[in-house]
C-alpha positions in Angstrom: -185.6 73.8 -19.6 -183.8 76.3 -21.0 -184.8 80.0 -20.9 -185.4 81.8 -24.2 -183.7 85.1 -24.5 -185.0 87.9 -26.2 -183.3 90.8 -27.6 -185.3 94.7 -28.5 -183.7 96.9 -30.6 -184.9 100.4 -30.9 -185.3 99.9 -34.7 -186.4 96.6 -35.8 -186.5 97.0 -39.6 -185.4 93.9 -42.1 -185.8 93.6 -45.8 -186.9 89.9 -46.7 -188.1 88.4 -50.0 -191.4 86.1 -50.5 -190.8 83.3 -53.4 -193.8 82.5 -55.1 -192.3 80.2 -58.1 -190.0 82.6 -60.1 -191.4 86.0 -58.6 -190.5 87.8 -56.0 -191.8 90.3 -53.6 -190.4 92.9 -51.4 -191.7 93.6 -48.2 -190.4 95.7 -45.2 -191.4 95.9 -41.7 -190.5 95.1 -37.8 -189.6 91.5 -38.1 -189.3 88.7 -34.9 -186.8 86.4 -35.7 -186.5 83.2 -33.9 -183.8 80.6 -33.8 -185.2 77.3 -32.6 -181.8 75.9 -31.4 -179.3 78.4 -31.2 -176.7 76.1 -29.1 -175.2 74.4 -31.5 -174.2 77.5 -33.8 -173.4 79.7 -31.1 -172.5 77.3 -27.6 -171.9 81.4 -26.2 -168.6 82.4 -28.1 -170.2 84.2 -30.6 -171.8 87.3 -31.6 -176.0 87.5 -32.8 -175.8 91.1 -33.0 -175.8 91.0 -37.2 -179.1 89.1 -36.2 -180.2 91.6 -33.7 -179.6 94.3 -35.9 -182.5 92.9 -38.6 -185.6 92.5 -35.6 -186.5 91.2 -32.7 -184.4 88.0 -32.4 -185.3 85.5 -29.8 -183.3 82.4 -29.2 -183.7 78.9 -27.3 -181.0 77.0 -26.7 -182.8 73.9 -27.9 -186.2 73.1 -28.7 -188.4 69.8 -28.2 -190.8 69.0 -31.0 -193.7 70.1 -29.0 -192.5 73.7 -28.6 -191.7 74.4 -32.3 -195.2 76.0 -33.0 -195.5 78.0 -29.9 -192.1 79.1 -29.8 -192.0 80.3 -34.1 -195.9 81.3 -33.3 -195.1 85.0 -34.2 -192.1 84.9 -36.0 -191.5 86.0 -39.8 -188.6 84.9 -39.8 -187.4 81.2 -38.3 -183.8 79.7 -38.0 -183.1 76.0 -37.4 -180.2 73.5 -37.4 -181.6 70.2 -36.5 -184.9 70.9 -34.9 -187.5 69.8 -37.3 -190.2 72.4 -39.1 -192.6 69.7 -40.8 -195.9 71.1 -42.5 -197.9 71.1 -39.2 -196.1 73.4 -38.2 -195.5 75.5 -41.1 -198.9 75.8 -41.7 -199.6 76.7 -37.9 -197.5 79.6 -38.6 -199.9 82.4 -39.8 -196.9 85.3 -39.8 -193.7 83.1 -41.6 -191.8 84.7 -44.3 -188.7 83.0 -44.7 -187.2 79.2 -43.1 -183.4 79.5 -42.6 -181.6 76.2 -42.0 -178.3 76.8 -39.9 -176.3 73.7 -41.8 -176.3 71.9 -45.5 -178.7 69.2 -44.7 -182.6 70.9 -45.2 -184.4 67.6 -44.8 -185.5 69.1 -41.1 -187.8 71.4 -43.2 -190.5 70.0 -45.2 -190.3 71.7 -48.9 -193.4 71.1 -50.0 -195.2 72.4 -47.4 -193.1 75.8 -47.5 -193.4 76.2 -51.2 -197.3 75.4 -51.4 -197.1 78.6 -48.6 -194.3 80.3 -50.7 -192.2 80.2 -48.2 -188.2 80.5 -49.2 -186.0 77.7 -47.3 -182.3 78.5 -47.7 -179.2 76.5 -46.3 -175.8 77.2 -46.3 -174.3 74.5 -48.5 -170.1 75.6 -48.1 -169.4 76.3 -44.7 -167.6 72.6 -43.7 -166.4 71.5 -47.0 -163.1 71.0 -46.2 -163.8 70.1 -42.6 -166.0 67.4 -43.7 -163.6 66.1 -46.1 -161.0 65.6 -43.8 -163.3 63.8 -41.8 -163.9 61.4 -44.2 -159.7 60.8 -44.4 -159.6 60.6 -40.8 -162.3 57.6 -40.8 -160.4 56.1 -43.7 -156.7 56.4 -42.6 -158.0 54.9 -38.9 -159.8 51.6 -40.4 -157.4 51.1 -42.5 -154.3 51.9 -40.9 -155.8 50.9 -37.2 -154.6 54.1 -36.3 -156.5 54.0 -32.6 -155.8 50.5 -32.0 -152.0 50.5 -32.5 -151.8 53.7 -30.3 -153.5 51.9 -27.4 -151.5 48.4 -28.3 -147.8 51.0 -28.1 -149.1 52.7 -25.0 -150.0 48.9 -23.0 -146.3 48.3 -24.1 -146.9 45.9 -27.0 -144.0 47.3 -29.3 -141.5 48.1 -26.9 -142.3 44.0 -25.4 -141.9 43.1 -29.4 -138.4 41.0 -30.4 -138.8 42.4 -34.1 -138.0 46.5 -34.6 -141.3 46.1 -36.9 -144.4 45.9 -35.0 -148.6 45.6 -36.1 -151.8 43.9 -34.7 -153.7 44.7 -37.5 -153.0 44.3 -41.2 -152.3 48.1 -43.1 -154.4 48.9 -46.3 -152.0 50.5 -49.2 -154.5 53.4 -50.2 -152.9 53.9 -53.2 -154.1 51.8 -56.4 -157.7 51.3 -54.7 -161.3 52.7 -56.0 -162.6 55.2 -54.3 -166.6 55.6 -55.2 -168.2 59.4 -54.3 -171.9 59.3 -54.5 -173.3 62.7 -54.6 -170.7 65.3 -56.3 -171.4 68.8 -54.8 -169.0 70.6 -52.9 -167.9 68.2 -50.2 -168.1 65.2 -52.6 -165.8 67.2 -55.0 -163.4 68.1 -52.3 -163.3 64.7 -50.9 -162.7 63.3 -54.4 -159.6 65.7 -54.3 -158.0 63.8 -51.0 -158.6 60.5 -52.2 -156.7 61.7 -55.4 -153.6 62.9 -53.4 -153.8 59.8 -52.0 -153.0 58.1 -55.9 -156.6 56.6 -55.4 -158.8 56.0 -58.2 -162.1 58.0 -57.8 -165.1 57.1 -59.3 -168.7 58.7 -58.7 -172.3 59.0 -59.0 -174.7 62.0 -59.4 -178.3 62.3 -59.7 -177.9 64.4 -62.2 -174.8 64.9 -64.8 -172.2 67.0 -63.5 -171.9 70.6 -65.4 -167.8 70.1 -65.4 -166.4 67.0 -64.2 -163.3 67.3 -61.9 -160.1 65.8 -63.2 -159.7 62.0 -63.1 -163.3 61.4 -62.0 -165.0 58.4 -63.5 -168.8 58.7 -63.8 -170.6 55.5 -63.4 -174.0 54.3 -62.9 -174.9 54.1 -59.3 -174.6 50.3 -58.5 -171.2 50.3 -60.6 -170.0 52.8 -57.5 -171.4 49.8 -55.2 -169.6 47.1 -57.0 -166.4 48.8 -58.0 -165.3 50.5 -54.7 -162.8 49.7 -51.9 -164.3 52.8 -50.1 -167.4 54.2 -50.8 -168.0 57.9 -49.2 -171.7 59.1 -49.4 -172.1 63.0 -49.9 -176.1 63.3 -50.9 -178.6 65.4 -49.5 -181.3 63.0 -48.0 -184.7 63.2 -49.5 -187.7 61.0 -50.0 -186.6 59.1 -52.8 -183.1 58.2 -51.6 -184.1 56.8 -48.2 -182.5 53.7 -47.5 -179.8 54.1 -50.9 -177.8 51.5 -49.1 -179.8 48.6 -48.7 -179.7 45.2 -49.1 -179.3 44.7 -52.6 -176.7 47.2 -52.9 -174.7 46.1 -50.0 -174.4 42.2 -51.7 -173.1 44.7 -54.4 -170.1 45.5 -52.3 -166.5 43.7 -51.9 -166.5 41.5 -49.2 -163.8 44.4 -47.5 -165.0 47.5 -48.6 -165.4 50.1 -46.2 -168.7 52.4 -46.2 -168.6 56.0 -45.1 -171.5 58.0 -44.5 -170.7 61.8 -43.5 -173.9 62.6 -45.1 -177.5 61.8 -42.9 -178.4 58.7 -41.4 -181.6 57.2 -43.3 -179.3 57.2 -46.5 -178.5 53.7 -45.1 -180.8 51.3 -43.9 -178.9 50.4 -40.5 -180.8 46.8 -40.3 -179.4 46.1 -43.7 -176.1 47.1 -42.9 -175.6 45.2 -39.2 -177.0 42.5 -41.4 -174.1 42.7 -44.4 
């Protein structure tokens, strides 16, 4: 298992804010800050002295859902990626001030149970937007240009065996002219929008909630218009209760019979059963 490192500083004083609805409170002290899975942020090529600097900071590599509570016991301050915090444990945790999620997606943190605490949850909603974008392209350009496959098919010697100069063993999708559906426009959503427009696509999307300003050459539709209208639909939402299982049978019999699906979002969004089904 791995070992949890701990870090003492000789002055372990943080500033750190208690919401409770629209007030706020300041309060100031010696803080223990703990970060449940530190891997994944920091794999050992960065820095946690900005960290160390605020408290006593604590890290684990990785934690197992039965170590959550007696790892954060003490801890005012707790930092997670993945590892879930659900109200069991927030409500086992006497000295929490403030959840930190490590990554866009807060569904790992139960909401309800922090705010009935007053408990502050933030993410950090901009750090991969373009990175995540491009991944989106990148699954898009290799289903429909078989990018992987006709790489393996030249290196067996396929092409240079072939009696024609032009050579494919799987059929190429023109990107240009097709629909490209967005469901959820935030920041990635909006940036991935912005590729598939480059690409001379035509983007249409779907929001829980109308867009302040709509991007250029974004048409807003009704969400099982994005279902029915799409070549390639790209799902951008945060998961939460309600949207659990968006893509589900109904809405797959929606789809064109060839449209592709592309979930860079979280997992539940689609019901997989459903899916291996369609």
């Amino acid at each position: 298992m791995p070992q949890a490192s701990t870090h003492n500083t000789p002055v372990a004083t943080a500033f750190f804010r208690i919401a409770v609805r629209d007030q706020f409170q300041f309060y100031s002290g010696r803080v223990k800050i703990v970060i449940l899975d530190a891997y994944t942020a920091n794999p050992g090529d960065l820095d946690w002295g900005g960290f160390e600097s605020l408290g006593q900071l604590q890290t684990h590599d990785r934690t197992p859902p039965r170590l959550v509570i007696e790892r954060a016991s003490d801890a005012e301050i707790v930092l997670t990626n993945k590892t879930v915090i659900d109200a069991e444990a927030i409500n086992c945790l006497a000295k929490l001030r403030y959840i930190g999620v490590l990554a866009t997606g807060y569904n790992v943190v139960n909401l309800v149970a922090a705010g009935a605490r007053g408990v502050p949850v933030t993410n950090i909603p901009a750090y991969s937007t373009p990175a995540v974008a491009q991944m989106v392209f990148a699954h898009v350009l290799n289903l429909t240009q078989h990018v992987s496959a006709h790489a393996g098919s030249v290196r067996r010697g396929d092409w240079a065996k072939c009696p024609d100069f032009c050579f494919w063993n799987e059929p190429l999708t023109e990107l240009k002219g097709q629909t490209f559906g967005v469901i959820g426009l935030g920041q990635i959503g909006r940036e991935t929008a912005c590729l598939a427009k480059a690409f001379g696509m035509q983007v249409i999307a779907y929001n829980h909630r109308p867009p302040k300003e709509l991007p250029d050459s974004i048409e807003m539709v009704e969400l099982d218009e994005v279902f029915c209208q799409s070549d390639i639909l790209s799902l951008h939402c945060p998961l939460t209760e309600k949207n659990q299982h968006l893509v589900n049978v109904d809405r797959l019999k929606k789809m064109k019979p060839n449209a592709l699906l592309i979930n860079t979002a979280r997992g539940p969004l689609v019901n997989t059963e459903a899916l291996a089904w369609a």
